[in-house]
N, C-alpha and C positions, 0 to 999 in steps of 0.2 A: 523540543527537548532532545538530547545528545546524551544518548546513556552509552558512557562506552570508556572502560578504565586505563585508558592511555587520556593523560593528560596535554600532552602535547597534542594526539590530533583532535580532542575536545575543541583547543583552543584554534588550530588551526581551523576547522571548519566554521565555527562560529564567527571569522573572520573574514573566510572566505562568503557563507551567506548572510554575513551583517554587508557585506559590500554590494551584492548581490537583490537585499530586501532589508534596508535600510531602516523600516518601518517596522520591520518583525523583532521580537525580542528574544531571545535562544538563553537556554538556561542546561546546565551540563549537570551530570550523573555518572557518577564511576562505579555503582556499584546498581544490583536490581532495587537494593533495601532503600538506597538513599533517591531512585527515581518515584520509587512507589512512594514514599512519605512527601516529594516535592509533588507530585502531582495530587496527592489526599487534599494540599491546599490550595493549589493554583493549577489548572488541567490545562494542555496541551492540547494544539489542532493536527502536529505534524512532533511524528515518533522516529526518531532514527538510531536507531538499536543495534550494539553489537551482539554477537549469538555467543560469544566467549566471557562471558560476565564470572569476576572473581566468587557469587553467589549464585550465578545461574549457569547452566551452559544449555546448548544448543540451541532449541525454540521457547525454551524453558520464560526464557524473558521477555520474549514476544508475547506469547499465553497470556502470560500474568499483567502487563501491560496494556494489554487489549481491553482485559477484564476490570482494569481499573479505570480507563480512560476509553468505551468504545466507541466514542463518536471519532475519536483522532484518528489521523490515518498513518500507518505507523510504516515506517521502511527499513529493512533491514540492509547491514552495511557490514559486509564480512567481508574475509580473505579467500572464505570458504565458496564459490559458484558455483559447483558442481549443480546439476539438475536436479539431483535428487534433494539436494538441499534450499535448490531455489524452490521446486514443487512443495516441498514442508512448510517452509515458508507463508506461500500463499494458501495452503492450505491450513495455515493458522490462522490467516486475517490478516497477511501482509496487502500493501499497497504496490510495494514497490521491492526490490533489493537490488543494490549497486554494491559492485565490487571496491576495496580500500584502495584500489590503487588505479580506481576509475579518475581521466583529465576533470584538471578543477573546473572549469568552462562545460565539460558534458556532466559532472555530477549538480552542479548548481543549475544547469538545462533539468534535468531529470526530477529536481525537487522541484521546480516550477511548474512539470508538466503533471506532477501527484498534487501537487498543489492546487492547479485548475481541474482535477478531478482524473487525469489522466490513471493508468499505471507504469510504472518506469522497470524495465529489464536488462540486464548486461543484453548490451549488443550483439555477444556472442551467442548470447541464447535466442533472441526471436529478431536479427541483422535489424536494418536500420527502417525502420515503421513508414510505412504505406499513407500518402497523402489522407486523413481523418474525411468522414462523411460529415454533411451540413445537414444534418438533423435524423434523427429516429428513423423515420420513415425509410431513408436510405437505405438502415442495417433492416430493412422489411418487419419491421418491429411496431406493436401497436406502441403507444405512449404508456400503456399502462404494465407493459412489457419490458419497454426501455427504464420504467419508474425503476423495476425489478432487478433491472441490469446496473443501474446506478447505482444500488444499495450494493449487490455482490461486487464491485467495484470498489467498495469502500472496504470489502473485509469484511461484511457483517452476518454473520450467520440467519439459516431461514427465520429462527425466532424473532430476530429485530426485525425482519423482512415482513413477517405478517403483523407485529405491532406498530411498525410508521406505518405501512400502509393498509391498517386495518384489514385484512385478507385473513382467509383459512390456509390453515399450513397446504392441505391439498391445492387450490387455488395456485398460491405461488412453486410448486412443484408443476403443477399445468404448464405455468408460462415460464420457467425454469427450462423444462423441457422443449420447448418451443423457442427458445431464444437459444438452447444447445442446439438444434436443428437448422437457425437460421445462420450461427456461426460455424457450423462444421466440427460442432465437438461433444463430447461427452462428459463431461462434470465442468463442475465452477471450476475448479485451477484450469482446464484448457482453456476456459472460457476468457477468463484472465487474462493468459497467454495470447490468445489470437487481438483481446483486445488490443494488447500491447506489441504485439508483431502489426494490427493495423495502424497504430496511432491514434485511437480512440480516447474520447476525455468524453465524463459524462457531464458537460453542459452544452454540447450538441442541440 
């Protein structure tokens, strides 16, 4: 879905990724009101969200989207990159966020790389990603570490994190901590980050 109140580049996107994935079906929203009532009846895998919504603004529409649809993985798509707005972002439960005036060629790359589980970042922010490891083990990660790392890769807060995988909130804070350790960082948004400066997808 395409929540984002310029109609013209509604249409242009959805033209650009109907050529792109042929197979996938894109459904547009101009407003938060009118995304939230399309998705109450038919829910959405991939979120592409502007942060300027005539009903919402800033993260405001990310939030509420997440909350209504949180298995999708939702990307935000502003004018706005500054970092501190990319770090809000993912620390709402973004996947991804690409700049409006990212090449059509590297934005439909970047929904394909959120789409196989990757996370996608203006190149400005984390330059051009680091050949991807062949499997868990690489990033020194047990499997049930990497499970961990899959799920915060999706945007999902600790609570979904211990209900898919059955864990105690302490538990996945253990291996939270241990997987900041193995990546060189201190919270899920770095963690994010470095994924996305290595080129990591979680189906590794």
């Amino acid at each position: 879905m395409l929540v984002d109140d310029h109609a013209l580049l509604r249409d242009a996107l959805a033209l650009l990724l109907t050529q792109r994935f042929p197979h996938a079906e894109f459904r547009g929203a101009g407003s938060l009101a009118q995304a939230r009532s399309a998705l109450a009846t038919q829910p959405a895998d991939i979120l592409l969200i502007d942060l300027d919504l005539p009903d919402a603004k800033g993260i405001e529409a990310l939030l509420a989207l997440r909350e209504e649809v949180p298995q999708a993985r939702a990307v935000v798509v502003s004018a706005d990159d500054r970092a501190e707005t990319v770090y809000a972002a993912l620390d709402a439960g973004a996947a991804g966020f690409l700049h409006k005036a990212t090449d059509s060629v590297e934005f439909a790359d970047a929904i394909q790389f959120v789409m196989e589980g990757g996370v996608a970042l203006p190149l400005s922010f984390v330059g051009r990603p680091a050949a991807a490891p062949t499997s868990y083990a690489a990033l020194g990660l047990s499997r049930r570490q990497w499970e961990v790392l899959r799920l915060v890769l999706q945007g999902k807060p600790n609570k979904l994190v211990c209900r898919e995988l059955d864990l105690s909130a302490s538990t996945v804070k253990t291996h939270l901590s241990e997987i900041y350790r193995r990546l060189g960082v201190r919270s899920r948004t770095q963690a994010m980050v470095e994924v996305a400066r290595r080129g990591i997808k979680d189906d590794v």
